[in-house]
N, C-alpha and C positions, 0 to 999 in steps of 0.2 A: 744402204751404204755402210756398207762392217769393213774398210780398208785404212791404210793411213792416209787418204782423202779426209776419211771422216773427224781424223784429227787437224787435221790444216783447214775444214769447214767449222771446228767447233772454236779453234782461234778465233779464226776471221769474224764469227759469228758472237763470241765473247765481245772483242775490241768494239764491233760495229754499236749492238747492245749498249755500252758502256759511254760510249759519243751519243747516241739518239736519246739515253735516257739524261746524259746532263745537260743535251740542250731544251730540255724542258722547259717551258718558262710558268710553270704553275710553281712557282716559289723555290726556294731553298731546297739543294737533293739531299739526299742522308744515302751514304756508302754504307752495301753490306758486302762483307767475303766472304765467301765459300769457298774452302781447300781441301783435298784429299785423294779418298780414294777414285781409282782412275775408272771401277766398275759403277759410279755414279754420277762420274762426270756429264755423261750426255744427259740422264736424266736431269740433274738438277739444273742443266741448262735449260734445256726445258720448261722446267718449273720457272726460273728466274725473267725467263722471255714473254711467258704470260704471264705471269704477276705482274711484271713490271708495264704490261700493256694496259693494264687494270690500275695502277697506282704511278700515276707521272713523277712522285715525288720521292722515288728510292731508283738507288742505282746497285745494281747486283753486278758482283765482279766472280766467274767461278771458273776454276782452277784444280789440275788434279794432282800428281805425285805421287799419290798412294796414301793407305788410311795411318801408315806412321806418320809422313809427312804431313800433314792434316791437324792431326794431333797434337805432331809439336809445336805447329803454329797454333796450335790454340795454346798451348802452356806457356809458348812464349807470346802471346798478346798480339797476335799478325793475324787473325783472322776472327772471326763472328763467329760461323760454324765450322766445327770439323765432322768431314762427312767420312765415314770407318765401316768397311764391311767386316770388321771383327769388333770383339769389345775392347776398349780398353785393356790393357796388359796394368796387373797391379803397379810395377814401378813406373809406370808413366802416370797411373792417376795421383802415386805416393810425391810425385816431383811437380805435377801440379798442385797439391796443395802444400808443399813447401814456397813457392811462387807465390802462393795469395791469388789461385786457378781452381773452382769447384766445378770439377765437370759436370755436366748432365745431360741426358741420352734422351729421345724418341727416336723411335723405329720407322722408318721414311717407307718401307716398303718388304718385302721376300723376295729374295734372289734365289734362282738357283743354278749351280754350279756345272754348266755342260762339257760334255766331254767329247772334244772333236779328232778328227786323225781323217787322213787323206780320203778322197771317194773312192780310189782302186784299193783301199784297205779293205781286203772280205768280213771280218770281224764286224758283227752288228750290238754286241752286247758285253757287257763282260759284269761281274759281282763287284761288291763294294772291294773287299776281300782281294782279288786278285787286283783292281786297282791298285791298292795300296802298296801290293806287290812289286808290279811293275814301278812305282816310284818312289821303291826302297833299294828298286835294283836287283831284286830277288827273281824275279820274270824279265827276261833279258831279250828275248828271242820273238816272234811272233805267232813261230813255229809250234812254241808252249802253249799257246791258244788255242791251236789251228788255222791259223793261217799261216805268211810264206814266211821261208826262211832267211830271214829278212833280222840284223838288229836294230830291238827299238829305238826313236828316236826320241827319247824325251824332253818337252819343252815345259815351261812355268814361270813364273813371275820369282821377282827380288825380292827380298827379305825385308824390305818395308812396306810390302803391299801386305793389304788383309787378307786378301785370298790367299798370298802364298801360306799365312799363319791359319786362315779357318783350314784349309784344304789338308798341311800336312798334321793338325791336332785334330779334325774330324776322320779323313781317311786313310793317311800313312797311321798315326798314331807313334812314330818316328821321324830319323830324320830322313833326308832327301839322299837318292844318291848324288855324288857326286856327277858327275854324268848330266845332272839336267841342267839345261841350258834354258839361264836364267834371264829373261826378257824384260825389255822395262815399260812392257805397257799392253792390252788384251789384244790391242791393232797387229804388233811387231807377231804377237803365238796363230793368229789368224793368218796372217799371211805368210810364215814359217810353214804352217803345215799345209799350203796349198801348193807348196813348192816339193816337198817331202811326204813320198810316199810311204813312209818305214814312220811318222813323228804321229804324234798322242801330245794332245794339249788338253787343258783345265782352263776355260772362261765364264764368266757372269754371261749366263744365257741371254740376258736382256741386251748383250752388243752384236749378238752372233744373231736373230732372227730378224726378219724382213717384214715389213707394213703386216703382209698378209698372215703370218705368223710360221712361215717354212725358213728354214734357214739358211745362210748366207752361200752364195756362190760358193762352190772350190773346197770346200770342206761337208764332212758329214758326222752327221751326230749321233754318237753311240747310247745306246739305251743300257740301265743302271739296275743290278737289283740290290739288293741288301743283304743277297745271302745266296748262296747255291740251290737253296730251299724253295724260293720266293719267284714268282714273276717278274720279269725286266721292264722299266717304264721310262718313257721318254720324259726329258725338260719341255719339249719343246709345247707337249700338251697340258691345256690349263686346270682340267679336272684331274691331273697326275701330281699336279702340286695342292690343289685345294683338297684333293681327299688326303693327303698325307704319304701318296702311294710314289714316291720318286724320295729318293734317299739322299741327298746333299742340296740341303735347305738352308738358307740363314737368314738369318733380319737384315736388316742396313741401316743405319743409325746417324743421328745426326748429336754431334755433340756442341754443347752451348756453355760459357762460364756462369753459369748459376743460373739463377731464375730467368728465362727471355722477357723482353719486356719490349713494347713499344710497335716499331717497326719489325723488329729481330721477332718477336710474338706473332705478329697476325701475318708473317710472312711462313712461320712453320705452321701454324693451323691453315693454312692454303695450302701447304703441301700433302695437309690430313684432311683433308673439305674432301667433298664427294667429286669437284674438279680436278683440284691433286692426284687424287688415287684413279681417276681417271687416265691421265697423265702420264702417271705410275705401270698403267698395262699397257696404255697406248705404245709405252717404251720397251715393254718385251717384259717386266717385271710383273707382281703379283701384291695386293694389296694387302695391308698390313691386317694379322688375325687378329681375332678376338680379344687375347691375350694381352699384344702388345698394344693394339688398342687403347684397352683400362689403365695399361702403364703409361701410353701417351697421355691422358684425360688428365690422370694424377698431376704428371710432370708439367703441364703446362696451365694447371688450376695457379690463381693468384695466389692460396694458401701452401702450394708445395716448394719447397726448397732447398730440398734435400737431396744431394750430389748422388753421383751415379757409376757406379760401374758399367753398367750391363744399360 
């Protein structure tokens, strides 16, 4: 289900959540919120619906708007976690600690960034390179590809989502053209491009594929290389991301006011348990490496305290 269904099921499915867990009667609830980005919304639902089946006595509220929005509910004291597919931007962490706000970061998972456009689109691939092209405005036509003469239709997210900031400071390396039509949510570019044969959209692969791991009705997924040089590799395959070999990767992050403690603690180490990450693919995503790993362990040891950008 990749439609705006799937956002009027993940309402109904918050609210309901949110009633079943306070009518709990194993004691006292404790409210946690989760707000943010819109490319982890269904995951962390996810995550919150079985934890909370696991622990009668928390009630998880989760919410998306985008990873600015997330953000600033955490620097303004309106939520627990903020969930940000990009890092923090330095003057939003400079303004939480003017607030009496120490952010701090784990990495929930790897996303990576697919690039969809119509199924009567002939085009099956294109370079990072000519990507960035076309949503600089510089590749205009279809026809500059090879395909029909056709102009493109460009679509992407609002300027307070993370994606639209990882997407154009990893592959524009500039700004947007004017031209793209700025969408407020990965539902609204999915079903944009399955109406429009000439549109090119940019989604967190983890909304766009199905149980099975093929991708969503009505649109089709273009395969990415890194350079004119290099082979072309799909999101959609999981050895494409674990060897390193699919070029627009990012972490997902969960940002927290200082040390987690409590409830807020043993609710992010379930989302890094071997169930979580579990979880985490079952959702179309990719578990979190190595790397970010040892920087989780760090972050949520009793001894660390130390705020975070990244």
């Amino acid at each position: 289900m990749c439609t705006t269904e799937k956002y009027l099921c993940l309402l109904f499915s918050s609210v309901s959540l949110f009633f079943w867990s306070c009518s709990s009667k194993h004691g006292q609830i404790e409210n946690l919120l989760i707000k943010g980005s819109d490319t982890e919304v269904n995951l962390a639902l996810s995550l919150a619906e079985t934890y909370m089946m696991e622990d009668l006595s928390i009630s998880i509220s989760v919410s998306g708007g985008g990873s600015g929005a997330g953000i600033a509910a955490l620097i303004n004291g309106k939520t627990n976690i903020a969930n940000a597919s990009r890092p923090m931007k330095a003057e939003e962490f400079l303004l939480a600690q003017e607030r009496g706000v120490n952010p701090l970061s784990t990495v929930l998972g790897m996303d990576a960034i697919a690039i969809v456009v119509h199924p009567q689109c002939p085009i099956k691939e294109l370079s990072k390179q000519d990507l960035g092209a076309i949503y600089r405005g510089k590749i205009h036509n279809w026809k500059q590809l090879g395909g029909q003469d056709q102009e493109i239709s460009l679509y992407g997210r609002q300027s307070n989502s993370g994606t639209f900031v990882y997407f154009r400071d990893s592959v524009l390396q500039a700004e947007y053209s004017p031209k793209v039509k700025q969408m407020n949510g990965t539902a609204q570019i999915v079903e944009a491009i399955k109406t429009d044969a000439a549109g090119i959209g940019y989604v967190g692969v983890g909304y766009i594929l199905e149980k099975n791991g093929s991708a969503a009705k009505g649109i089709k997924v273009l395969a990415i290389k890194s350079n004119d040089h290099t082979p072309a590799y799909s999101p959609t395959l999981l050895e494409n991301i674990q060897q390193g070999n699919y070029p627009i990767i990012r972490p997902l992050f969960q940002y927290t006011d200082g040390k987690p403690k409590g409830k807020l603690l043993h609710f992010l180490r379930y989302c890094l348990s071997e169930e979580g990450q579990a979880l985490v693919q079952q959702n179309g995503y990719f578990p979190v490496s190595k790397m970010y790993r040892e920087q989780n362990e760090l972050a949520l040891t009793p001894t660390y305290a130390k705020s975070s950008l990244h």
